[in-house]
mmCIF file as gemmi writes it, N, C-alpha and C atoms, coordinates in Angstrom:
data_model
loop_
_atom_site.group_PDB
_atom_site.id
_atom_site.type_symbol
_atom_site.label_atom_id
_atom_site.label_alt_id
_atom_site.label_comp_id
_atom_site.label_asym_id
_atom_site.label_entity_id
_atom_site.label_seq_id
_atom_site.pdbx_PDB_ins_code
_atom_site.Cartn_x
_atom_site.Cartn_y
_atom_site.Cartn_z
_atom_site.occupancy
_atom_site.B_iso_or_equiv
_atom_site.pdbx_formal_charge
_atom_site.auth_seq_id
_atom_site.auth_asym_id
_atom_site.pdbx_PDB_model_num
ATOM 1 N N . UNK Axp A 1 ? 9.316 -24.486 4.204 1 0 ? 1 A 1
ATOM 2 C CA . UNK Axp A 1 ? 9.285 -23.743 2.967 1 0 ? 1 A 1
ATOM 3 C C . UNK Axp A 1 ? 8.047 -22.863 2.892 1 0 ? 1 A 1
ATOM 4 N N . UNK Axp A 2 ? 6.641 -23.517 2.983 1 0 ? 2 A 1
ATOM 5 C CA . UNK Axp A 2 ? 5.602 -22.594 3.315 1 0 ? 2 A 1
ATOM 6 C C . UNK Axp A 2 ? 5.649 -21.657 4.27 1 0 ? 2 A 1
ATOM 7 N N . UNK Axp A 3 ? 6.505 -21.572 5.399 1 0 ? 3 A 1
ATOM 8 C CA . UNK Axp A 3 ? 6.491 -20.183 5.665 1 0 ? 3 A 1
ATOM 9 C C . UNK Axp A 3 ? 7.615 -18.984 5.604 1 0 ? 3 A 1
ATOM 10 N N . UNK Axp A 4 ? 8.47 -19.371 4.656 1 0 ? 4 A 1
ATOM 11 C CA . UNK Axp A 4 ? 8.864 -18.258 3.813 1 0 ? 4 A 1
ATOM 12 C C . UNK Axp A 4 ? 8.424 -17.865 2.979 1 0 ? 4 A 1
ATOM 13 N N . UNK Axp A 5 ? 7.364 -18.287 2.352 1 0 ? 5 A 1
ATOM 14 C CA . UNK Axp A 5 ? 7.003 -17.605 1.381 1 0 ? 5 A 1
ATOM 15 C C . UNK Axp A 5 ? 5.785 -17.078 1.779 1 0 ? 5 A 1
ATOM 16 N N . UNK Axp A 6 ? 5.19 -17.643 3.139 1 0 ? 6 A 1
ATOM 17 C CA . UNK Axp A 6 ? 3.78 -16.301 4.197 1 0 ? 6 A 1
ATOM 18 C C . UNK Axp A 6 ? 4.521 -15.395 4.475 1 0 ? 6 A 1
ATOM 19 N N . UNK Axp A 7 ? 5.82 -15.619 4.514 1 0 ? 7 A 1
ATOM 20 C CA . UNK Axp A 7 ? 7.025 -14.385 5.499 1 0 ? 7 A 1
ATOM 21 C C . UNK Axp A 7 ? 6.781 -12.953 4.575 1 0 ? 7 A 1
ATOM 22 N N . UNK Axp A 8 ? 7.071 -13.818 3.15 1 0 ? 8 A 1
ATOM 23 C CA . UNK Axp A 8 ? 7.607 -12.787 2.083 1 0 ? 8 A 1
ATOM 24 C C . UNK Axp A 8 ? 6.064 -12.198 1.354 1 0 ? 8 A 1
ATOM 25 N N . UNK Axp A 9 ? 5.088 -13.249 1.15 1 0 ? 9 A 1
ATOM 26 C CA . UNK Axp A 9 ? 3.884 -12.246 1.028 1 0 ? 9 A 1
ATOM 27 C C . UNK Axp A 9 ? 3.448 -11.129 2.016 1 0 ? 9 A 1
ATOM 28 N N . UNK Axp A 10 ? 3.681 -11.649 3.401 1 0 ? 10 A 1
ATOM 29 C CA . UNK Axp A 10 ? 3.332 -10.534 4.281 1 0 ? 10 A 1
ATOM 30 C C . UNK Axp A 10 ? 4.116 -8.982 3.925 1 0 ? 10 A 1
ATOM 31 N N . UNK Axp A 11 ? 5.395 -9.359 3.657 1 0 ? 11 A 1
ATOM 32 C CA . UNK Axp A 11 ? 6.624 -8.597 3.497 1 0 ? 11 A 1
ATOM 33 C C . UNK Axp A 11 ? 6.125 -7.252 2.671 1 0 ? 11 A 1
ATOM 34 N N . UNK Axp A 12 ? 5.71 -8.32 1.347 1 0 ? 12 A 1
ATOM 35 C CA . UNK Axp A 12 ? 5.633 -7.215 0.405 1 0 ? 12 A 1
ATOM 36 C C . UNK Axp A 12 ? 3.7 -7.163 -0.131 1 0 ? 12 A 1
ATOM 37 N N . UNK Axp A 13 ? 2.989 -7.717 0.603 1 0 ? 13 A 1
ATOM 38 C CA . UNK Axp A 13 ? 1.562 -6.925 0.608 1 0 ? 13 A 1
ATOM 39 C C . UNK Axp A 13 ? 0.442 -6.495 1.523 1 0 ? 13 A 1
ATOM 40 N N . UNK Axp A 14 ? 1.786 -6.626 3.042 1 0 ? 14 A 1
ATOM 41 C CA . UNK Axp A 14 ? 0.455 -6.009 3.687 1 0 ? 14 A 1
ATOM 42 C C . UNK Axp A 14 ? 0.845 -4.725 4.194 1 0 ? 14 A 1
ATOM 43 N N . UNK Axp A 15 ? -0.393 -3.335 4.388 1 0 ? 15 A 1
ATOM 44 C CA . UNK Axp A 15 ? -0.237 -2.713 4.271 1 0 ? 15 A 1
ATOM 45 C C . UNK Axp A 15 ? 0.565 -1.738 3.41 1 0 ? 15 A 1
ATOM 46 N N . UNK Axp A 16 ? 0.591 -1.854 1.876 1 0 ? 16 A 1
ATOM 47 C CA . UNK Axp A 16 ? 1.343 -1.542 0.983 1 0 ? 16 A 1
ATOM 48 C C . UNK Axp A 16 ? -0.144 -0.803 0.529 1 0 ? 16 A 1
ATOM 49 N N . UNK Axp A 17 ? 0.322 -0.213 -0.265 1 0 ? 17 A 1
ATOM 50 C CA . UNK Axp A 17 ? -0.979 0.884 -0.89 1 0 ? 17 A 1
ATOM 51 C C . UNK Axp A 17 ? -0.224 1.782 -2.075 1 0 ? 17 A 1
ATOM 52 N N . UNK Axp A 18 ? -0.857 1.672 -3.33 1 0 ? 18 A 1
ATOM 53 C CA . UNK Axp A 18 ? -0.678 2.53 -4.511 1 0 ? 18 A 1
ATOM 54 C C . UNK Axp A 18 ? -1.223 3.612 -4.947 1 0 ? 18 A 1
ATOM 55 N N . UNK Axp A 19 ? -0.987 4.578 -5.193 1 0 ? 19 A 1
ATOM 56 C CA . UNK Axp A 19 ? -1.879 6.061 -5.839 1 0 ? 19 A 1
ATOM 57 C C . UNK Axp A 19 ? -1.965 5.774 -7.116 1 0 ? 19 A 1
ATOM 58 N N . UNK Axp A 20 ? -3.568 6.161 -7.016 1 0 ? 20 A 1
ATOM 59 C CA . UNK Axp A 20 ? -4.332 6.178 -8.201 1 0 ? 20 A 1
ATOM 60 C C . UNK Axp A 20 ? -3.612 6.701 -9.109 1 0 ? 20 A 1
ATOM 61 N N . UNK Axp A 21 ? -3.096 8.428 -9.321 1 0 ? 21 A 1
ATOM 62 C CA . UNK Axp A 21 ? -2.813 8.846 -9.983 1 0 ? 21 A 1
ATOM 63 C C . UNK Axp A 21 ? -1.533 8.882 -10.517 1 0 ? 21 A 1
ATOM 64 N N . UNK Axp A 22 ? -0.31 8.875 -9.477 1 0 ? 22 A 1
ATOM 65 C CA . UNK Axp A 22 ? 0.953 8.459 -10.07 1 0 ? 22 A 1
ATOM 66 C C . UNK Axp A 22 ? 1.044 7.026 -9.779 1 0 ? 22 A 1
ATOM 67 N N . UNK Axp A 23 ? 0.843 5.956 -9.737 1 0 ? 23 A 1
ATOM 68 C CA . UNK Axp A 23 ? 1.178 4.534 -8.872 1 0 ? 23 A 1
ATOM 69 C C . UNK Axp A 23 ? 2.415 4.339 -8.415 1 0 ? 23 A 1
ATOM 70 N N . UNK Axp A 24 ? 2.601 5.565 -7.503 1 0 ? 24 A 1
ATOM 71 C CA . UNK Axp A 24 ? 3.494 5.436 -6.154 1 0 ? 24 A 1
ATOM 72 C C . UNK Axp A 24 ? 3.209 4.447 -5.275 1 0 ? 24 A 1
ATOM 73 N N . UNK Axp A 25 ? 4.021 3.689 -4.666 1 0 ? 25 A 1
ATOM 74 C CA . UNK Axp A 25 ? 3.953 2.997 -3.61 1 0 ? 25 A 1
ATOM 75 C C . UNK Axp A 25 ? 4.021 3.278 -2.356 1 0 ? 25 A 1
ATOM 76 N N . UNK Axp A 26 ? 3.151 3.637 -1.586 1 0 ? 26 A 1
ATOM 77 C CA . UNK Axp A 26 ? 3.552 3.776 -0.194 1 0 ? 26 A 1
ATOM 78 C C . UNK Axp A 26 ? 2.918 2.729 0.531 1 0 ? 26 A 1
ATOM 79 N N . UNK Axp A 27 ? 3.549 2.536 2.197 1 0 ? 27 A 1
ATOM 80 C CA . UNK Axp A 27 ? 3.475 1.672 2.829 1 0 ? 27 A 1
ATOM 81 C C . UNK Axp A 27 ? 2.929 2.417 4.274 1 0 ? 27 A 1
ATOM 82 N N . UNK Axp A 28 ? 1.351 2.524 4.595 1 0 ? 28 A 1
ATOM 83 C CA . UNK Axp A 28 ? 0.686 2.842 5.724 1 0 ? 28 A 1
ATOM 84 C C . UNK Axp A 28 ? -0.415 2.08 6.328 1 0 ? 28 A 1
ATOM 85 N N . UNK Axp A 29 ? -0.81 2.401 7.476 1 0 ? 29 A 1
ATOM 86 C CA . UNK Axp A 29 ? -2.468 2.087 8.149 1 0 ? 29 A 1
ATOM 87 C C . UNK Axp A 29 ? -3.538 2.039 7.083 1 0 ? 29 A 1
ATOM 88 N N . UNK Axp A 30 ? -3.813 1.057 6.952 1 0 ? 30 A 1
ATOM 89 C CA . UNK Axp A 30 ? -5.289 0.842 6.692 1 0 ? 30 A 1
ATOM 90 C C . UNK Axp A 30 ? -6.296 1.699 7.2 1 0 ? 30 A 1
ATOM 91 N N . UNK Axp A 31 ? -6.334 2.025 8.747 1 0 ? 31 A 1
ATOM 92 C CA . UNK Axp A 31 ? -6.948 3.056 8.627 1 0 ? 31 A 1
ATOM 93 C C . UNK Axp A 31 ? -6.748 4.45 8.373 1 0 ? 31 A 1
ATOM 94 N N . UNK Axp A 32 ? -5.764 4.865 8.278 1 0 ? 32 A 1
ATOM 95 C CA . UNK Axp A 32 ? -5.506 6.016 7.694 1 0 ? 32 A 1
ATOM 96 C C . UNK Axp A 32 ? -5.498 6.569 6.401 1 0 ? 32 A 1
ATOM 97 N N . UNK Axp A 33 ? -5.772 5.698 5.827 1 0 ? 33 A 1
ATOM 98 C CA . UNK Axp A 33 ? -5.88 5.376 4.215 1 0 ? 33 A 1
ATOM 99 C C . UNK Axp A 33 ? -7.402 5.776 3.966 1 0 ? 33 A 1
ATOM 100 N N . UNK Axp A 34 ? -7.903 5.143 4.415 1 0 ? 34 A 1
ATOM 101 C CA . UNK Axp A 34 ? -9.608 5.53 4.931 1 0 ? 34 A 1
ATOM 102 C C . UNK Axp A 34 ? -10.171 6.812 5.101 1 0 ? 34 A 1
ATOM 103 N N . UNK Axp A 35 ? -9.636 7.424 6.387 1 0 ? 35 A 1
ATOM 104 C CA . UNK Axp A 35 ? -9.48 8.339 6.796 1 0 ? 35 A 1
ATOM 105 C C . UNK Axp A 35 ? -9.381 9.703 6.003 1 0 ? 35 A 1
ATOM 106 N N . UNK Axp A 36 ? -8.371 9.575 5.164 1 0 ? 36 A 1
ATOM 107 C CA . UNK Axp A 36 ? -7.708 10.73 4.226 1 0 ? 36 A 1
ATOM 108 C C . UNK Axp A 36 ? -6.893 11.053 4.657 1 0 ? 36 A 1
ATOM 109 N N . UNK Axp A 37 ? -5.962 11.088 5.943 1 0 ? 37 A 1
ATOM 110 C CA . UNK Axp A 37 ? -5.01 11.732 6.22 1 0 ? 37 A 1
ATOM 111 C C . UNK Axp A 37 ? -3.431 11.353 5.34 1 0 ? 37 A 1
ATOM 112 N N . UNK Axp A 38 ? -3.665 10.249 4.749 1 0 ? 38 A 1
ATOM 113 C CA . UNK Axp A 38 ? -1.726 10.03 4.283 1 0 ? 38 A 1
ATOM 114 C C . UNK Axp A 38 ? -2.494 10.546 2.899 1 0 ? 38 A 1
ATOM 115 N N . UNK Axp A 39 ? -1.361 11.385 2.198 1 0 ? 39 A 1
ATOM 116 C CA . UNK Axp A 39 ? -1.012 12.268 1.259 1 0 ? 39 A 1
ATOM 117 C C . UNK Axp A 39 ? 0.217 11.11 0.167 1 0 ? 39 A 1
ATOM 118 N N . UNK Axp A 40 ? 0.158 10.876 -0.965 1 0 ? 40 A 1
ATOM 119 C CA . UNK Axp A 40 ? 0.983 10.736 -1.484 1 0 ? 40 A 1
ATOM 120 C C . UNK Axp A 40 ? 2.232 11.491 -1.735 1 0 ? 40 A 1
ATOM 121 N N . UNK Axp A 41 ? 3.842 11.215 -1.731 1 0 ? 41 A 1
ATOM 122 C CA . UNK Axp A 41 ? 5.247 11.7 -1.737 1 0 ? 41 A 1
ATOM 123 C C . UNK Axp A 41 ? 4.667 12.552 -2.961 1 0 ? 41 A 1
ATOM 124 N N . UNK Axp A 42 ? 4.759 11.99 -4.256 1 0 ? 42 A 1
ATOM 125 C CA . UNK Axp A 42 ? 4.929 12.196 -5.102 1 0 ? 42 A 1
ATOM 126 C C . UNK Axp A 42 ? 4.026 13.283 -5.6 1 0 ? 42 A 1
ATOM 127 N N . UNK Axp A 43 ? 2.221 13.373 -5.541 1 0 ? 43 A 1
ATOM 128 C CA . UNK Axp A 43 ? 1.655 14.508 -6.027 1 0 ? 43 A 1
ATOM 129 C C . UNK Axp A 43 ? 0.693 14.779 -5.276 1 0 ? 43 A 1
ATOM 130 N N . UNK Axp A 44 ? 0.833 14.507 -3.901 1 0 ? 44 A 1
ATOM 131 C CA . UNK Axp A 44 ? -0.16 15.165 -2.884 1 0 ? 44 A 1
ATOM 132 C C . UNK Axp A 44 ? -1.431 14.848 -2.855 1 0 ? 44 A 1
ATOM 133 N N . UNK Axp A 45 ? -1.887 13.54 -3.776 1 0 ? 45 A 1
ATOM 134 C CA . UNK Axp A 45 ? -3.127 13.369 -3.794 1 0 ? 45 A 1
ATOM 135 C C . UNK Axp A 45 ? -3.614 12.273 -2.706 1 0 ? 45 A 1
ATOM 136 N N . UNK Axp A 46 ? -4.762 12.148 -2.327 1 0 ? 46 A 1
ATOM 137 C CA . UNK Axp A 46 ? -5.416 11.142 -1.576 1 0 ? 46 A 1
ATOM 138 C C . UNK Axp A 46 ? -6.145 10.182 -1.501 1 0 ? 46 A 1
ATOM 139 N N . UNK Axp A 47 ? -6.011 9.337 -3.193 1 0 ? 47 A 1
ATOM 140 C CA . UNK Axp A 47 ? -6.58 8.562 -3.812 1 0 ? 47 A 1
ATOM 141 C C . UNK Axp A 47 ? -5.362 7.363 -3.832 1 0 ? 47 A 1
ATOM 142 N N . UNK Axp A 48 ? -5.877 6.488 -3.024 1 0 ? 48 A 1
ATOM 143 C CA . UNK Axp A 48 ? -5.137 5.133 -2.915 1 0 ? 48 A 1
ATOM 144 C C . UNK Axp A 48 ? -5.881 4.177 -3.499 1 0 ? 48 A 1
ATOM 145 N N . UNK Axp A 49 ? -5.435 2.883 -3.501 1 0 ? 49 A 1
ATOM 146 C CA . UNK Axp A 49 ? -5.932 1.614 -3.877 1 0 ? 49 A 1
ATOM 147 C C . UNK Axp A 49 ? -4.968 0.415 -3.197 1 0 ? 49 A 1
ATOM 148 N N . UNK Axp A 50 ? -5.144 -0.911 -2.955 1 0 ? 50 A 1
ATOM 149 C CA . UNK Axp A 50 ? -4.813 -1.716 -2.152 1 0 ? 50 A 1
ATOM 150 C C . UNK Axp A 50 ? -3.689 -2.223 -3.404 1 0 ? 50 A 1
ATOM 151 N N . UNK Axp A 51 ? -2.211 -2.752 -3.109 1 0 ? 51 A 1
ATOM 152 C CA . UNK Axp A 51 ? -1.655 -3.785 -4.073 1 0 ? 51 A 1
ATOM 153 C C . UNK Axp A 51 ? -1.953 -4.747 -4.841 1 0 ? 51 A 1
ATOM 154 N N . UNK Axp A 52 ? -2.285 -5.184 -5.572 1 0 ? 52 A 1
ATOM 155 C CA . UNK Axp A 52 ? -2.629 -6.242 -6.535 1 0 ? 52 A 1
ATOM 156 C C . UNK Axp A 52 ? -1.797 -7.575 -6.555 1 0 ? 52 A 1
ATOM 157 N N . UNK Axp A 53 ? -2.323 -8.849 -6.3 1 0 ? 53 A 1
ATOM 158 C CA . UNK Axp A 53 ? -1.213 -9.808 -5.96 1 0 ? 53 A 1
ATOM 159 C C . UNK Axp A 53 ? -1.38 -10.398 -7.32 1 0 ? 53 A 1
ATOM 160 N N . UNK Axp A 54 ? 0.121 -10.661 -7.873 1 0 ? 54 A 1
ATOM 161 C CA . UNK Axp A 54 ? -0.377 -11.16 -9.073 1 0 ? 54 A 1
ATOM 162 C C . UNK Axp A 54 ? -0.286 -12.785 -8.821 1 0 ? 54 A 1
């Protein structure tokens, strides 16, 4: 049972990443996130933040 539910945290928080400004979800590199190169879909900005586990 404990590792379906490491399965399903992995699933849905690693490498997941939200924009500041619209809180779009996208799913990239850690380092690229860093970097500046991934662009949000939604308004082109380059301000991320990590998922929040509640």
């Amino acid at each position: 049972m404990a590792t379906k539910i490491l399965v399903a945290q992995t699933r849905l928080f690693k490498n997941v990443f939200v924009c500041k400004n619209c809180n779009a979800k996208m799913r990239a590199d850690p380092k690229k996130i860093a970097d500046g190169t991934i662009r949000c879909r939604k308004c082109k900005k380059r301000a991320f933040k990590t998922i929040r586990k509640k």
